[in-house]
C-alpha positions as CSV (number, residue, x, y, z in Angstrom):
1,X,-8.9,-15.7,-37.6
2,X,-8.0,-16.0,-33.9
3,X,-5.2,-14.3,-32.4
4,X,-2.5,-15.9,-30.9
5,X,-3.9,-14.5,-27.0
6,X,-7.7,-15.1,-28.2
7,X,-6.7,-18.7,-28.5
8,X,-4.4,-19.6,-25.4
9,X,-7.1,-17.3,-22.8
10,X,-9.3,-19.5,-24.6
11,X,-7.5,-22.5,-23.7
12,X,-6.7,-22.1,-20.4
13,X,-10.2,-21.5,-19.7
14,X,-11.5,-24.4,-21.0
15,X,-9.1,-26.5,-19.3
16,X,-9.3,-25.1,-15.8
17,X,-5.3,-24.0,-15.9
18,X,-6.6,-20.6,-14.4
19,X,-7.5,-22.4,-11.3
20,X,-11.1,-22.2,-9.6
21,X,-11.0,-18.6,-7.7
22,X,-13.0,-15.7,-8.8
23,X,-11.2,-14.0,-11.7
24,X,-10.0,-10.6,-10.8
25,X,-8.8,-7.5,-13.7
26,X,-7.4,-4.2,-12.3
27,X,-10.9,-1.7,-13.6
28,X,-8.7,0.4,-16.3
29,X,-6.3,-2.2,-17.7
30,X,-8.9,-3.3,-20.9
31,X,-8.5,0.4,-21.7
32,X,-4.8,0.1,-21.6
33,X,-5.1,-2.9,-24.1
34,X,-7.4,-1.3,-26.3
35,X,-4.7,1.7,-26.4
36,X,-1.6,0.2,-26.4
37,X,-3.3,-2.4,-29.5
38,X,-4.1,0.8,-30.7
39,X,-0.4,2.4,-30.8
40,X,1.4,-0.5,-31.4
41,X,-0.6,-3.4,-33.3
42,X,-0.9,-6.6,-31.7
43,X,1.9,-7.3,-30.5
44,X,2.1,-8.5,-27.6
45,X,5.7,-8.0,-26.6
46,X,5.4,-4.5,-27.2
47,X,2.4,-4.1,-24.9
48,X,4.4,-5.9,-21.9
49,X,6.9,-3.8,-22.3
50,X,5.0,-0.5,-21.9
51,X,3.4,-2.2,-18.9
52,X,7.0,-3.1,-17.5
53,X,8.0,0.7,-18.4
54,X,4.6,2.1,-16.4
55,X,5.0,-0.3,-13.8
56,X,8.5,0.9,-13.3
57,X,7.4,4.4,-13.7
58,X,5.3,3.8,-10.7
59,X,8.2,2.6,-8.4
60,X,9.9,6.1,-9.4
61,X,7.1,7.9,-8.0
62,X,6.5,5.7,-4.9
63,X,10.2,6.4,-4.4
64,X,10.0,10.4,-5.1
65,X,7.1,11.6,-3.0
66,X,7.6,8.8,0.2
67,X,11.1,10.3,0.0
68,X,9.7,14.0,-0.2
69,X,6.9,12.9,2.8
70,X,9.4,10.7,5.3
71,X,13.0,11.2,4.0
72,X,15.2,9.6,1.8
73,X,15.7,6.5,4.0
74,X,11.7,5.6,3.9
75,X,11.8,6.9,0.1
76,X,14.2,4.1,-0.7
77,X,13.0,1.7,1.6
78,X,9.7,2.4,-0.2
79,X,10.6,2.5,-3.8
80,X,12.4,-1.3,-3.1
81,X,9.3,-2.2,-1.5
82,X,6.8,-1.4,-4.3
């Protein structure tokens, strides 16, 4: 049986709804899937919220070390910026 995000990648390929530009994946992010599938099952809802958690996490840090390089000001102006 198919899963629910087999089926609709599936679908949206077939009916062009991806559009007609070359298809692009960050290089590590089937690892994360196969991890966080691993962790949590999958759920789907589950895994965008660990990527909304690591995505956040990486704000943090933007925010941390351009503060710690160019001073709080930049840090902030950073951090809002990524």
């Amino acid at each position: 049986m198919r899963s629910r995000d087999q089926g609709g990648a599936s679908f949206r390929i077939a009916t062009g709804a991806f559009g007609h530009d070359v298809f692009y994946q960050p290089p590590l992010y089937p690892c994360f899937r196969v991890v966080a599938y691993a962790l949590f099952g999958r759920d789907l809802v589950l895994v965008r919220i660990v990527q909304a958690l690591l995505g956040g996490a990486a704000c943090a840090l933007v925010t941390l070390d351009s503060g710690r390089l160019l001073g709080c000001p930049s840090g902030i102006a950073a951090g809002l910026q990524a």
